[in-house]
MARSEDO-411276 format. One record per residue (C-alpha): residue number from 0; y, x, z. Coordinates in pm, whole numbers, m for minus. Each point is the difference from the previous one (the first is absolute). Layout:
REM MARSEDO-411276
titor i: NUM; c2: Y; c1: X; c3: Z
...
END
This chain:
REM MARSEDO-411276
titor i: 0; c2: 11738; c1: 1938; c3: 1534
titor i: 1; c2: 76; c1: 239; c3: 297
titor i: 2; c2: m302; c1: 235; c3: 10
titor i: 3; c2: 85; c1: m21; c3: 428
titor i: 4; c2: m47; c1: m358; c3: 4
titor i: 5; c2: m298; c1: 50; c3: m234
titor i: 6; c2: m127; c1: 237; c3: 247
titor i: 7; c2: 53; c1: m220; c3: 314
titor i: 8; c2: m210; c1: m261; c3: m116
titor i: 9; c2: m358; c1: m15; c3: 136
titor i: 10; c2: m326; c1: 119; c3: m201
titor i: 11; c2: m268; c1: m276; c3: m65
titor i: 12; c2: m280; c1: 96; c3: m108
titor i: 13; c2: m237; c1: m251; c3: m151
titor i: 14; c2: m384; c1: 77; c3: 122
titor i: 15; c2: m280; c1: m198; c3: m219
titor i: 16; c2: m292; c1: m25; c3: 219
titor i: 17; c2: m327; c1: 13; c3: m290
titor i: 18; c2: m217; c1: m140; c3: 270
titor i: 19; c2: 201; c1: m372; c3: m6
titor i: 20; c2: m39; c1: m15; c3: m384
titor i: 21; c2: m329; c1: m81; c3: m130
titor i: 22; c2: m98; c1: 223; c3: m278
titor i: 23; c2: m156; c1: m111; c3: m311
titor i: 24; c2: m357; c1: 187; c3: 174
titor i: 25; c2: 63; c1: m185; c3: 287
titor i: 26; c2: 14; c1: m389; c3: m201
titor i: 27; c2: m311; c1: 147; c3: m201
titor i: 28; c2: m187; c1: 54; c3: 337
titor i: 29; c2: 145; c1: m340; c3: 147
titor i: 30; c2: m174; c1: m158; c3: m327
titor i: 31; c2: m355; c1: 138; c3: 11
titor i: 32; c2: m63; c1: m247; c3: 320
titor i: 33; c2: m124; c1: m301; c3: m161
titor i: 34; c2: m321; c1: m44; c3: 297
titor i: 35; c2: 389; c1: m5; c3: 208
titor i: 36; c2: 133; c1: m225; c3: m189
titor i: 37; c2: m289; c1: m259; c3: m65
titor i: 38; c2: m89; c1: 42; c3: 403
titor i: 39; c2: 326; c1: m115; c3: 25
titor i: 40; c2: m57; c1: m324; c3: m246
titor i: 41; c2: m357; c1: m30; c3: 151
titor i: 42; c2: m76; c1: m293; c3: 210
titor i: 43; c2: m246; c1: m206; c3: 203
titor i: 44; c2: 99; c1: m314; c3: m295
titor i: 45; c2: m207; c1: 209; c3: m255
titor i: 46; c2: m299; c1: m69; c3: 188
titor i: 47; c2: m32; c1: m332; c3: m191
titor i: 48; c2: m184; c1: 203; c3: m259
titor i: 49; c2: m236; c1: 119; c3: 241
titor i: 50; c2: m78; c1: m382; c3: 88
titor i: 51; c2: m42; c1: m109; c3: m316
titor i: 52; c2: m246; c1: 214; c3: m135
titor i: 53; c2: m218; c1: m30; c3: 321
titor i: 54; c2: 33; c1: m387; c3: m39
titor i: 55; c2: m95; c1: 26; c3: m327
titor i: 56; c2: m331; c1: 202; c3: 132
titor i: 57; c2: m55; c1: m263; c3: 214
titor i: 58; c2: m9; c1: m243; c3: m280
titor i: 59; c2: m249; c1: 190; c3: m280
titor i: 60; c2: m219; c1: 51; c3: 384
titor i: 61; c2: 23; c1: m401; c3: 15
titor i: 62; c2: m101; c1: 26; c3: m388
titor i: 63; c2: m245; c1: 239; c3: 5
titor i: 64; c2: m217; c1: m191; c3: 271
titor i: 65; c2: 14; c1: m292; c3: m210
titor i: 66; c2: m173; c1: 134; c3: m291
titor i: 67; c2: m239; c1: 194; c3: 192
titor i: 68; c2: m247; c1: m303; c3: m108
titor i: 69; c2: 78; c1: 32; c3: m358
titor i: 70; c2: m296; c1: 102; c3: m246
titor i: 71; c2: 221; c1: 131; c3: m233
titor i: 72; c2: 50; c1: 397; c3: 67
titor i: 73; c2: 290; c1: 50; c3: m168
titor i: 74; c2: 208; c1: m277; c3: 195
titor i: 75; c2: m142; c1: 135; c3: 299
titor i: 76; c2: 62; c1: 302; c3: m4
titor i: 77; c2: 368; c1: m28; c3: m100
titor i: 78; c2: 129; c1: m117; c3: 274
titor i: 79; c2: m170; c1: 283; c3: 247
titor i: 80; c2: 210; c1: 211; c3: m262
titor i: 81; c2: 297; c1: m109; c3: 33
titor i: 82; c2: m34; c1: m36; c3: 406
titor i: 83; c2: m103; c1: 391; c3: 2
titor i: 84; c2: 292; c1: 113; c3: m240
titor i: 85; c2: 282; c1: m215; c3: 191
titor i: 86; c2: m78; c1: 48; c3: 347
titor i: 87; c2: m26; c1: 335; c3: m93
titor i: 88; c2: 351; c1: 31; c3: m120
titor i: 89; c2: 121; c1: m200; c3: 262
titor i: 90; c2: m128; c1: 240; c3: 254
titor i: 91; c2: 172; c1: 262; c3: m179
titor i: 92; c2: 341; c1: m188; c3: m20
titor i: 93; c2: m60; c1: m73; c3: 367
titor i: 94; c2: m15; c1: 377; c3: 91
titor i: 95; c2: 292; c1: 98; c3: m216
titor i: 96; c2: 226; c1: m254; c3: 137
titor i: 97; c2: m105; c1: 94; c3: 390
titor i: 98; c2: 36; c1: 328; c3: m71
titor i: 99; c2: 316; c1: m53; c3: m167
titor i: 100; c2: 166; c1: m191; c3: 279
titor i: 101; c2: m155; c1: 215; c3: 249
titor i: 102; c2: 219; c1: 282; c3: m152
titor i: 103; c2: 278; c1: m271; c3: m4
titor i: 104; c2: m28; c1: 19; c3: 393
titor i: 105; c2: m35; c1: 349; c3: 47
titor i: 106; c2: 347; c1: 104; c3: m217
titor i: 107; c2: 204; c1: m337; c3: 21
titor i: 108; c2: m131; c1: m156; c3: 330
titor i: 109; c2: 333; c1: m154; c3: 71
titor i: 110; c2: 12; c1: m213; c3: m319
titor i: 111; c2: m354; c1: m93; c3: 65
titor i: 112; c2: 133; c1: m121; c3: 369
titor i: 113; c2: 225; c1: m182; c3: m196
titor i: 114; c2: m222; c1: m208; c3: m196
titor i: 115; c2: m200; c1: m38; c3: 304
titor i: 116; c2: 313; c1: m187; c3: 136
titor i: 117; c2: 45; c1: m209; c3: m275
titor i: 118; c2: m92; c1: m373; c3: 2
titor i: 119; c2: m148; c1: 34; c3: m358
titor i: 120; c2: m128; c1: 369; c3: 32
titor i: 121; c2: m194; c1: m13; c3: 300
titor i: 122; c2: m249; c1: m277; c3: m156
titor i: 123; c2: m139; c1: 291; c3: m252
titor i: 124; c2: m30; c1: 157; c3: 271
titor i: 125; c2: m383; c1: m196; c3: 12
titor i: 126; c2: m55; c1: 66; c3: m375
titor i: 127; c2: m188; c1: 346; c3: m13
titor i: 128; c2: m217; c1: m172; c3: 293
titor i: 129; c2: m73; c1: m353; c3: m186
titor i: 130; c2: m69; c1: 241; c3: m344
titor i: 131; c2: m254; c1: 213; c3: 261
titor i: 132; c2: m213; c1: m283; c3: 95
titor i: 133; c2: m39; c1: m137; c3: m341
titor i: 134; c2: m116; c1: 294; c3: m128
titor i: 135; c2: m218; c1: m4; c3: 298
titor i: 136; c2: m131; c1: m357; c3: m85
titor i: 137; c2: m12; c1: 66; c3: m371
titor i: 138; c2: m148; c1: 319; c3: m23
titor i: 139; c2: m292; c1: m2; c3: m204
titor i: 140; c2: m194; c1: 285; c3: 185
titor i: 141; c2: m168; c1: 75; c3: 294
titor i: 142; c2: 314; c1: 81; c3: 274
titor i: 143; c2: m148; c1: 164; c3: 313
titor i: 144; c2: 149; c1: m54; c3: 332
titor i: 145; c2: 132; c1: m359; c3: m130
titor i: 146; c2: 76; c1: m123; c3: 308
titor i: 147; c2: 234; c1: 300; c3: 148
titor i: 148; c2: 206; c1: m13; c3: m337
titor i: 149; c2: 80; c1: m376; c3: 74
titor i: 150; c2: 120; c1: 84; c3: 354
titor i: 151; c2: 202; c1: 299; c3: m154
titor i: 152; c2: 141; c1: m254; c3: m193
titor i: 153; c2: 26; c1: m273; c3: 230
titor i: 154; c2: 172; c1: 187; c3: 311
titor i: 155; c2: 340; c1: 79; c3: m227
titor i: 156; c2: 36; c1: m382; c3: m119
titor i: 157; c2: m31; c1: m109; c3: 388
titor i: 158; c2: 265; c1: 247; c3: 65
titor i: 159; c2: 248; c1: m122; c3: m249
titor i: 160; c2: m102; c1: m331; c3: 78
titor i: 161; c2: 94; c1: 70; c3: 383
titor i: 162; c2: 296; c1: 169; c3: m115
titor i: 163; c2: 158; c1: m307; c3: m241
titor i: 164; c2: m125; c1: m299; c3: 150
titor i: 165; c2: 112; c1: 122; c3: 371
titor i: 166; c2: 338; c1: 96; c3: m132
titor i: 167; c2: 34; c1: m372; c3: m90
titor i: 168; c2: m37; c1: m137; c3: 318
titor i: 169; c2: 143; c1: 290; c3: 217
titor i: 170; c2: 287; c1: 143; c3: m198
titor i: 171; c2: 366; c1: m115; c3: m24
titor i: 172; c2: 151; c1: m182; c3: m327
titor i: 173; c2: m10; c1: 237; c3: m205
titor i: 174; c2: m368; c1: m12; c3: 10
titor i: 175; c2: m26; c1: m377; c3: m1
titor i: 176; c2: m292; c1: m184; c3: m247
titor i: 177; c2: 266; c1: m170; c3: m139
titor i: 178; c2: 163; c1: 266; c3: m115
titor i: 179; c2: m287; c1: 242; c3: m107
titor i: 180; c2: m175; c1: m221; c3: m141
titor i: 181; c2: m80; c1: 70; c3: m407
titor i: 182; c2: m315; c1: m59; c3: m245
titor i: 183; c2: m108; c1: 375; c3: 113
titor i: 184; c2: m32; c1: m94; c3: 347
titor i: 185; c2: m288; c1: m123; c3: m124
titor i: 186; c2: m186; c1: 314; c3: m64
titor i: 187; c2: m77; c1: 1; c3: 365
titor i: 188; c2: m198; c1: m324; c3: m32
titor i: 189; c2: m176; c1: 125; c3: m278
titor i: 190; c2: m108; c1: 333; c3: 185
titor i: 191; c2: m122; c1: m225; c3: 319
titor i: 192; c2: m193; c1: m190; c3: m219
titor i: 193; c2: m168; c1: 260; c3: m249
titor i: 194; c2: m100; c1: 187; c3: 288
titor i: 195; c2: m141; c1: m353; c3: 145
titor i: 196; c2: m206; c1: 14; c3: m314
titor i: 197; c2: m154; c1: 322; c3: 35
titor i: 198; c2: m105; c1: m29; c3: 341
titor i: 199; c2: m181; c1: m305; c3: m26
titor i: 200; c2: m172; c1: 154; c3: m292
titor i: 201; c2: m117; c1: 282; c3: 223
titor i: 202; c2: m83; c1: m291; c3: 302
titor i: 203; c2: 307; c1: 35; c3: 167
titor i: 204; c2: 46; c1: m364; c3: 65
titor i: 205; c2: 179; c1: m1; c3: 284
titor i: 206; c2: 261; c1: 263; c3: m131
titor i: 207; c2: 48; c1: m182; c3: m303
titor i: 208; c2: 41; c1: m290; c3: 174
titor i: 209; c2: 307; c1: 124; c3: 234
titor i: 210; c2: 135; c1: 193; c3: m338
titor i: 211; c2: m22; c1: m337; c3: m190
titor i: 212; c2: 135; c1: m205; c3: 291
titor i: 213; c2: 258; c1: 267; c3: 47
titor i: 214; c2: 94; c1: 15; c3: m365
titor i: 215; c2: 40; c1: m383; c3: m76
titor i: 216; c2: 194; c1: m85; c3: 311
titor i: 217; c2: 278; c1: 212; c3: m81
titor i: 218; c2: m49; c1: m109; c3: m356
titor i: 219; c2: 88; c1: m361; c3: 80
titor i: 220; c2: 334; c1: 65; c3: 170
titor i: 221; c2: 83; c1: 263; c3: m276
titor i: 222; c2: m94; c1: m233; c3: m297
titor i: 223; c2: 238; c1: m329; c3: 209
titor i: 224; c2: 260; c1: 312; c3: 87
titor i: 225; c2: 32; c1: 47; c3: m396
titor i: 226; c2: m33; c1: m320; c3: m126
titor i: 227; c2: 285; c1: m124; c3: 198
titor i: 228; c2: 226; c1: 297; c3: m145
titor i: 229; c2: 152; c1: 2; c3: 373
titor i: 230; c2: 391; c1: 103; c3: 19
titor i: 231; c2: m12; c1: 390; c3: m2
titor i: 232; c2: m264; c1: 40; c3: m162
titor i: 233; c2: 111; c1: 174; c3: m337
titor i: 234; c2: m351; c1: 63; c3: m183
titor i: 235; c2: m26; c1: 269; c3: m237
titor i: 236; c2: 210; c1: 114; c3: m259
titor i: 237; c2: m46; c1: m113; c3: m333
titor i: 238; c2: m202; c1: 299; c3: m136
titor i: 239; c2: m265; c1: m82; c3: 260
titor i: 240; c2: m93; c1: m355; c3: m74
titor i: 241; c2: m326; c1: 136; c3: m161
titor i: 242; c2: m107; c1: m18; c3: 373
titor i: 243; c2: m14; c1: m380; c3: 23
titor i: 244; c2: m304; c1: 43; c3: m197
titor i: 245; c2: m137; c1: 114; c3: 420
titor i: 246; c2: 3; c1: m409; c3: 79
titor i: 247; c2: m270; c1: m6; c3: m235
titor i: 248; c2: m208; c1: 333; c3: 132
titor i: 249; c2: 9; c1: m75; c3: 354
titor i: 250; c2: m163; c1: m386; c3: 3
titor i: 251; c2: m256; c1: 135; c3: m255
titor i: 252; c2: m116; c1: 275; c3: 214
titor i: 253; c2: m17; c1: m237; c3: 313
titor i: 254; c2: m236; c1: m200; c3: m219
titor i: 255; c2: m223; c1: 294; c3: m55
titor i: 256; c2: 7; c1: 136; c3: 367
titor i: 257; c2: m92; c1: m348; c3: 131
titor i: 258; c2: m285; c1: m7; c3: m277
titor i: 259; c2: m86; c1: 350; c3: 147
titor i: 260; c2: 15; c1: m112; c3: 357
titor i: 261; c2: m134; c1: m313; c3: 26
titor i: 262; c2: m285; c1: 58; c3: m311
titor i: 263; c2: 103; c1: m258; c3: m246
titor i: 264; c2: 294; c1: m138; c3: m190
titor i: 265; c2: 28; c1: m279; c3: 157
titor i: 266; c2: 265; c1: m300; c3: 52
titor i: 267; c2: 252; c1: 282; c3: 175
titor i: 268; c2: m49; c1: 266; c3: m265
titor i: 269; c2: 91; c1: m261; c3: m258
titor i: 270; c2: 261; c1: m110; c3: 134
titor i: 271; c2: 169; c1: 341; c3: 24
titor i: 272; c2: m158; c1: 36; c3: m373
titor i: 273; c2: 204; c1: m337; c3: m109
titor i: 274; c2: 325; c1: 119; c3: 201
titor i: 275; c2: 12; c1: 376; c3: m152
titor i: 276; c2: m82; c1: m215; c3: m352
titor i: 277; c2: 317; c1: m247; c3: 73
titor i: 278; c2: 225; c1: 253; c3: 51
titor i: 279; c2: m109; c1: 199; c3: m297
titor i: 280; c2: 92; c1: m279; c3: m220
titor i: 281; c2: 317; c1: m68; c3: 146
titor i: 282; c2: 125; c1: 407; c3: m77
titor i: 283; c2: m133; c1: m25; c3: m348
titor i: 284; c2: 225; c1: m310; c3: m88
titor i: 285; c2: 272; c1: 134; c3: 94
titor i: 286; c2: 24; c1: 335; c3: m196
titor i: 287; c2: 381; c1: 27; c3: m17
titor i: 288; c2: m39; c1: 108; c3: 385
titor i: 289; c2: m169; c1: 314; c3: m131
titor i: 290; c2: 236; c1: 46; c3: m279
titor i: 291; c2: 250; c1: 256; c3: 92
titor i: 292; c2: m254; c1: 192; c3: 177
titor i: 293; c2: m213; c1: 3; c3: m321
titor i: 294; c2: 304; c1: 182; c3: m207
titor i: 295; c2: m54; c1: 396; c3: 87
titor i: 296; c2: m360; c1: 119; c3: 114
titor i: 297; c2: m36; c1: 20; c3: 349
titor i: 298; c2: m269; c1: 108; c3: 283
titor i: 299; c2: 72; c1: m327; c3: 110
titor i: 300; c2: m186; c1: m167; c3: m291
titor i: 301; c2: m366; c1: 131; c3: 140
titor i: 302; c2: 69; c1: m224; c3: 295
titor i: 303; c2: m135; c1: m257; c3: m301
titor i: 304; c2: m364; c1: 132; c3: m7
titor i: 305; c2: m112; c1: m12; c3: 379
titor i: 306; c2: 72; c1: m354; c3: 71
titor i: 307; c2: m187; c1: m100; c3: m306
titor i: 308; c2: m299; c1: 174; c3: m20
titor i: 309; c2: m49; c1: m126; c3: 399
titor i: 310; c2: 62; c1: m344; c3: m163
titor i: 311; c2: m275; c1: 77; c3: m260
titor i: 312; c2: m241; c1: 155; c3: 256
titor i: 313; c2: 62; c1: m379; c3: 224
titor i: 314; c2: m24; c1: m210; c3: m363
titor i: 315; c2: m347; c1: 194; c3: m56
titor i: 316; c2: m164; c1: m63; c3: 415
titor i: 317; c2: 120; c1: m406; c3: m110
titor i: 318; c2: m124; c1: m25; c3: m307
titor i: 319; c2: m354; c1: 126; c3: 131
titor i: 320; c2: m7; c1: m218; c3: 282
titor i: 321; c2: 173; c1: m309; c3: m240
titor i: 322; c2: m246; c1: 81; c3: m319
titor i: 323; c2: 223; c1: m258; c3: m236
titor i: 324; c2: 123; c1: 104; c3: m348
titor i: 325; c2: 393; c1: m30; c3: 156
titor i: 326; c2: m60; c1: 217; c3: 256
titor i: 327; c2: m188; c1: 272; c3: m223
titor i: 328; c2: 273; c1: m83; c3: m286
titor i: 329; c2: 290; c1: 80; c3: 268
titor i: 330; c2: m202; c1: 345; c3: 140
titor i: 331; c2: m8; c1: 145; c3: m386
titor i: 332; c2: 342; c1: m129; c3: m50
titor i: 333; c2: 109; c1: 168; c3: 310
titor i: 334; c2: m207; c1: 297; c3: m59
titor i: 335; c2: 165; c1: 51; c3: m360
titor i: 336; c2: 367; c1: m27; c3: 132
titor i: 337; c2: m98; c1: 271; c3: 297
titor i: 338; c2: m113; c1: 234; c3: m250
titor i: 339; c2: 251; c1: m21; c3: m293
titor i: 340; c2: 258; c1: 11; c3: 303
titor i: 341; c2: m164; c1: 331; c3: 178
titor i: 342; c2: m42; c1: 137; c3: m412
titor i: 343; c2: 412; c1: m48; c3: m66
titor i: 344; c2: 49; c1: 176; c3: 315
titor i: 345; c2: m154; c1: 282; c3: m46
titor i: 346; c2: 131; c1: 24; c3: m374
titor i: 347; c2: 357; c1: m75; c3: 94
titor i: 348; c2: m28; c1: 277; c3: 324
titor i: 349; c2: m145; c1: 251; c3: m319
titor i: 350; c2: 307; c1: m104; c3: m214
titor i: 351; c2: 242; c1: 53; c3: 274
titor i: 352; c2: m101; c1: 292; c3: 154
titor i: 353; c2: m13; c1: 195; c3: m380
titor i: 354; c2: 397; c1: m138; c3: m32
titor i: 355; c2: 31; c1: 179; c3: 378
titor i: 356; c2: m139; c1: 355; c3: m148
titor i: 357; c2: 217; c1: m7; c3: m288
titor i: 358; c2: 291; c1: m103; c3: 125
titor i: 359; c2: m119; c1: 305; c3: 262
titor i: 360; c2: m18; c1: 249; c3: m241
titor i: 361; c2: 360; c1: m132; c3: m216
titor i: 362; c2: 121; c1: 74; c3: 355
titor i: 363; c2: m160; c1: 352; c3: 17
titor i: 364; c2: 182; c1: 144; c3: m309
titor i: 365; c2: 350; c1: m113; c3: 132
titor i: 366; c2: 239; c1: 157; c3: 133
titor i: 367; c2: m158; c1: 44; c3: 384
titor i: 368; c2: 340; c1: m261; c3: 138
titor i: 369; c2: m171; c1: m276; c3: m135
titor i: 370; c2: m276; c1: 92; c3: 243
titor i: 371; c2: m107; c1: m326; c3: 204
titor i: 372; c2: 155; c1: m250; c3: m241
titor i: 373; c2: m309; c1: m59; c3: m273
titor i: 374; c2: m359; c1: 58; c3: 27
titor i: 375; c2: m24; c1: m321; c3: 248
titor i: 376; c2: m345; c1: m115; c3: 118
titor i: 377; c2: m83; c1: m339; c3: m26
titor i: 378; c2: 167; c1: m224; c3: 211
END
């Protein structure tokens, strides 16, 4: 080659730029942000734990006052045990999970704005609130300055109320009933109604009447909107059919706030009692609905526990008022199932979240590229 024409061609010079290329420091530092990461997973859905161990106060409350009359000691005080130890823990779940998604909102506010806008997201939205007010109702101590916690309470499950049932009848299509509508919407109902309960145990009757009134109104056009399975309307995913269990939560806990508000179970509250009991045995028969949901542990699965144990709580107020072997035979029945259910739970959330930290740690002695791909928290 002619060393002119060699010289007449330009110089390129290549220029790596270290700052573009990750360094193996870099993916180590990217790693060590698993509060990040989790944050990231984190959302208003695992507040279904929350619920069910509060309901499940609620119930060994409703047990423990039973037994109060019981001349045997050691079956009276067991129950008071039990009460003490599990509201306790769910007070402290409670505070973990606020505090949790209260960091959620500080770091990640936009996906939090996101699930706010969501027509299944948005109903969890009243879960931390429904969870506050039965520990509230449940407690077994002495809680000063009762009455401002329930308004504390209260005032956020108005707003969201305001907020969802307004955008029904104001918004455009894409906010239609018809089309929001799912089994969570439900948790709104549920909210209106526990807080009913509470108030007219404080003497709030006329609050808990406007909650209650409030509550059921928009429960009757949600429960017609979703048994008619309206054009549109495309449910919940497969994963999420757990949540169906919510048609038997929220009759059961109308049952109990009517008990609560009117002073007896009477003709109304067992009616609510027999619908919530209907619809519990038509879910049960048909266990194939549940059965690809059932195949990998979920969160989704403690939406099980709440709607039973609410169930239990309305089978115990009937079978006091009934006093007939059937009804007694149904509450321990009930009782059993709520408890072995709430007892798998926990064991399958303990067996899960040990496969989470070791498949964190296999993750951890990788090569730092495979960052992000394993250690996975439960779905």
């Amino acid at each position: 080659m002619d060393p002119k024409s060699s010289s007449s061609q330009p110089h390129i010079e290549i220029v790596f730029d270290p700052s573009i290329f990750p360094t193996k420091t870099q993916n180590h530092k990217e790693c060590k942000r698993p509060l990040s990461r989790f944050l990231t997973k984190y959302h208003g859905g695992y507040f279904r734990i929350s619920l069910s161990l509060c309901s499940q106060a609620l119930l060994w409350k409703t047990i423990t006052e039973q037994t109060q009359d019981n001349q045997d000691p050691f079956k009276k005080m067991l129950p008071s045990v039990a009460l003490a130890l599990l509201w306790s823990l769910s007070l402290g779940t409670m505070i973990i999970q606020s505090l949790l998604y209260m960091l959620k909102c500080m770091f990640q506010f936009e996906k939090v704005k996101a699930e706010f806008l969501h027509h299944v997201g948005v109903n969890y939205m009243f879960a931390p609130w429904i969870s506050c007010l039965l520990l509230l109702e449940s407690s077994p101590f002495h809680i000063p300055y009762h009455q401002v916690i329930w308004w504390a309470f209260a005032i956020p499950i108005v707003i969201l109320d305001i907020k969802i049932y307004g955008q029904w009848f104001t918004e455009g299509k894409k906010r239609y009933l018809a089309r929001m509508a799912n089994p969570t919407s439900q948790l709104s109902v549920v909210a209106n109604l526990v807080c009913a309960r509470v108030a007219a145990g404080m003497g709030y009757k006329e609050a808990a009447l406007c909650l209650f009134s409030t509550g059921m109104s928009h429960y009757l056009v949600l429960f017609v909107t979703l048994y008619q399975r309206l054009p549109g309307n495309d449910g919940v995913p497969t994963m999420l059919r757990p949540v169906f269990f919510l048609f038997i939560g929220t009759p059961s806990m109308a049952s109990l706030a009517w008990k609560s508000i009117n002073g007896s179970f009477d003709t109304i509250s067992k009616m609510l009692f027999f619908l919530s009991l209907f619809i519990f045995m038509s879910l049960v028969c048909r266990p194939m609905l549940f059965r690809k949901s059932m195949r990998k542990f979920s969160i989704v699965w403690w939406a099980y526990s709440f709607p039973l144990t609410i169930l239990t709580v309305a089978s115990n107020e009937y079978a006091q008022v009934v006093e007939c072997h059937t009804a007694h035979a149904l509450m321990l029945l009930l009782s059993l199932i709520s408890i072995l259910v709430f007892f798998s739970l926990v064991a399958s959330s303990a067996i899960a979240l040990q496969s989470t930290k070791a498949a964190y740690g296999r993750s951890n002695g990788n090569d730092t590229n495979t960052c992000g791909e394993t250690g996975k928290d439960i779905p």
